[in-house]
C-alpha positions as CSV (number, residue, x, y, z in Angstrom):
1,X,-21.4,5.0,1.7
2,X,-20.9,1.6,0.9
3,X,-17.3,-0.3,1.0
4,X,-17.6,-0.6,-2.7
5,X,-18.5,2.3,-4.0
6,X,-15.5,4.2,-1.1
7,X,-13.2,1.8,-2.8
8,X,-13.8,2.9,-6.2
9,X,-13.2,6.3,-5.1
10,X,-10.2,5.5,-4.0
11,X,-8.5,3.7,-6.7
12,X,-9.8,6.3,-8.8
13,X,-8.3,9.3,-6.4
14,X,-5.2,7.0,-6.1
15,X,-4.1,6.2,-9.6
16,X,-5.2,9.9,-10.8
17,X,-3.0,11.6,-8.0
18,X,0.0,9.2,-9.1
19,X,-0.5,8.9,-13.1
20,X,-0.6,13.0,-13.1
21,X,1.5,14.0,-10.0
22,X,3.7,11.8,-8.5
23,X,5.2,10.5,-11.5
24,X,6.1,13.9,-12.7
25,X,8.4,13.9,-9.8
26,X,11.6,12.9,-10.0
27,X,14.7,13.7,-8.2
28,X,18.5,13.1,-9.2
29,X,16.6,9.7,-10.8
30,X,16.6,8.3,-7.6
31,X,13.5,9.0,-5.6
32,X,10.2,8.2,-7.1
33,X,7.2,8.9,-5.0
34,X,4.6,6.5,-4.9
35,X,1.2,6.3,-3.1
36,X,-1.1,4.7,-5.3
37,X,-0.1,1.0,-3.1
38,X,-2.1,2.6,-0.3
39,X,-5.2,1.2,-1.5
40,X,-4.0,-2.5,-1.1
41,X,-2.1,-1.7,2.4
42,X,-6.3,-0.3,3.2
43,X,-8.0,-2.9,2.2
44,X,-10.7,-4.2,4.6
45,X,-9.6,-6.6,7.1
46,X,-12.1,-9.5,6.3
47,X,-11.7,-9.6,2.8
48,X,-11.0,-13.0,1.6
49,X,-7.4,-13.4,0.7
50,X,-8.4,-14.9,-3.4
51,X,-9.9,-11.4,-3.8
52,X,-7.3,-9.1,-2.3
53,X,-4.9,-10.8,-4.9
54,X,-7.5,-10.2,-7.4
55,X,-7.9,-7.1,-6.7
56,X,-4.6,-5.8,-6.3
57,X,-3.5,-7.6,-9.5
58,X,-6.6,-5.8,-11.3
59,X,-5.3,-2.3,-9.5
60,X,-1.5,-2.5,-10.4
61,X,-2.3,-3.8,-13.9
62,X,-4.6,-0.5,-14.3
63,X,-1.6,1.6,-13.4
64,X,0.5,-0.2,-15.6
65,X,-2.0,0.6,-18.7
66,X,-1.2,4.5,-17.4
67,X,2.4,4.1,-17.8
68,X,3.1,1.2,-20.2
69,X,4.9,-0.8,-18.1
70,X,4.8,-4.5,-18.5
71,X,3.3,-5.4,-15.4
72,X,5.9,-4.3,-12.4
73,X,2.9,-2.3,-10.2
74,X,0.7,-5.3,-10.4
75,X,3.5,-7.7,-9.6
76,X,4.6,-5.3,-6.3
77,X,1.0,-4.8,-5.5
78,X,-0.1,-8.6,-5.7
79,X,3.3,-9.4,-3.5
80,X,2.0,-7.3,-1.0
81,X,-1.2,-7.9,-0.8
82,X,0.0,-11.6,-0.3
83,X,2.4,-11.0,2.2
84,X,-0.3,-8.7,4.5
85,X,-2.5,-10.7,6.4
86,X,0.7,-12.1,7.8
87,X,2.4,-9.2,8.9
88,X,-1.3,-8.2,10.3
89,X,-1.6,-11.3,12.6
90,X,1.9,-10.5,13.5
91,X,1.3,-7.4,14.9
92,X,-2.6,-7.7,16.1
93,X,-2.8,-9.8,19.1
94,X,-5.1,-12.7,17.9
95,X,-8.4,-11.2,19.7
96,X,-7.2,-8.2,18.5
97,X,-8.8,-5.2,15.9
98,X,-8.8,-6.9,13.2
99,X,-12.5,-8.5,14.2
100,X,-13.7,-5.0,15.7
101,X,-12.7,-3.0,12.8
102,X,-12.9,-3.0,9.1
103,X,-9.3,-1.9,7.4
104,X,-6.2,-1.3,8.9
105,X,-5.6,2.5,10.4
106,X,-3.7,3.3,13.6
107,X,-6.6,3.0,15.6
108,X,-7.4,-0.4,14.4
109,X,-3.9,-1.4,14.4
110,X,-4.0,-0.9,18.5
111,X,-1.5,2.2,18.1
112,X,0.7,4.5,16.0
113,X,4.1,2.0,16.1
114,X,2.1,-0.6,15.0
115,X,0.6,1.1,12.2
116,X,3.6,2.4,11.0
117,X,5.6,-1.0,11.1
118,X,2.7,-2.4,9.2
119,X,3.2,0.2,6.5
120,X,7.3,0.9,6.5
121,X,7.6,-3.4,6.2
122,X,4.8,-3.1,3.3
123,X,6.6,-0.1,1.6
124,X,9.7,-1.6,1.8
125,X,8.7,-5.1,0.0
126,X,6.8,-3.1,-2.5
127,X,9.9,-0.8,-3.4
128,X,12.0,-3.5,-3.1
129,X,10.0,-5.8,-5.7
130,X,9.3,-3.0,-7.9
131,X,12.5,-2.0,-8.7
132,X,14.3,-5.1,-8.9
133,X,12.2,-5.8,-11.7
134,X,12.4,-2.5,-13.5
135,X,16.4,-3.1,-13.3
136,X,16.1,-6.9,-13.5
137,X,19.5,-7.3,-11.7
138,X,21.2,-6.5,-8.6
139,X,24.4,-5.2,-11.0
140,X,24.8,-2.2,-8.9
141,X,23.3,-3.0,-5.5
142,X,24.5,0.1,-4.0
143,X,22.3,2.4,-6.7
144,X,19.4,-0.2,-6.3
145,X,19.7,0.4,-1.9
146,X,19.8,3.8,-2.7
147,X,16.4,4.0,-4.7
148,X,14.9,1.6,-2.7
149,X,15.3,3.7,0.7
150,X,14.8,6.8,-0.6
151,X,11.8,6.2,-2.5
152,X,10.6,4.7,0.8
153,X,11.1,7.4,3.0
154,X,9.6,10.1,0.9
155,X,6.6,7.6,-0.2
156,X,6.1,6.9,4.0
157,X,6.3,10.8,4.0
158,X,3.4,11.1,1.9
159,X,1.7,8.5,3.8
160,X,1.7,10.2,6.7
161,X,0.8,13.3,5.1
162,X,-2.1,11.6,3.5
163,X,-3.1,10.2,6.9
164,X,-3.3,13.0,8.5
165,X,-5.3,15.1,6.2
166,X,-8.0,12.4,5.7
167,X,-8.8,10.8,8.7
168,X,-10.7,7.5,7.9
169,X,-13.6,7.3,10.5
170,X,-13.7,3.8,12.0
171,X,-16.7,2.5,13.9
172,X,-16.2,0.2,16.8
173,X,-18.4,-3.3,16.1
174,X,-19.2,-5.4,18.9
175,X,-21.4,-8.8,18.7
176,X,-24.5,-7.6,19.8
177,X,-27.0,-7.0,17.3
């Protein structure tokens, strides 16, 4: 299957699971579960950096239609799809995975800790972006710490989960033909 057509699947599978599921969920108004930013934190490594913005803006601005928002997913999604190829040469070594593989995973990411600071830093800038401009104020900072980590545990939770039940099968490339 191609990259495009497995990527269309995914947004598709992403924003469905969220628009109808996740947002249904809410607890004590202060968790929200989200997933659907996984598909910019497994976006291939080698796409160029103009497109992953595009694309993430196009993706956030979909799940905005869904919930009538004006334009907070796409703003959090666009942030960290900016902010990802940095934190990816931080933690690859520079003739690291990121040539040898095509997204990030944990296998690709040369280990579990790696992987999971890639996605906790990610999840936190998202949050953290997201609701600051849903409350558009830091008038109670103590309510907006709150949200912000316990939204991002349970959404890390559900990244894991999702990890584990649908292992992404990454080939090895090598230069020779």
């Amino acid at each position: 299957m191609s990259n495009f057509v497995k990527n269309i699947i995914r947004i598709m599978l992403f924003i469905l699971i969220q628009v109808f599921v996740l947002d249904k969920i809410h607890l004590h108004q202060m968790v929200t579960p989200y997933l659907y930013f996984l598909f910019v934190l497994w976006l291939p490594f080698n796409m160029n950096r103009n497109w992953a913005l595009l694309t993430a803006f196009a993706y956030g601005f979909i799940l905005d239609s869904f919930r009538h928002n004006p334009g907070f997913h796409a703003a959090a999604c666009v942030l960290i799809a900016y902010v990802r190829p940095f934190l990816i040469n931080i933690l690859i070594p520079q003739e690291g995975a990121d040539g040898n593989y095509d997204e990030p995973s944990i296998k690709s990411m040369g280990g579990p800790m790696q992987y999971f600071i890639y996605v906790l830093v990610l999840t936190i800038i998202h949050h953290s972006w997201l609701f600051l401009l849903e409350a558009w104020q830091f008038g109670n900072i103590w309510y907006f710490l709150v949200k912000t980590l316990l939204s991002t545990a349970i959404s890390l939770l559900l990244i894991i989960i999702t990890e584990l039940l649908f292992v992404r099968k990454q080939k090895y490339r090598t230069n020779t033909a």
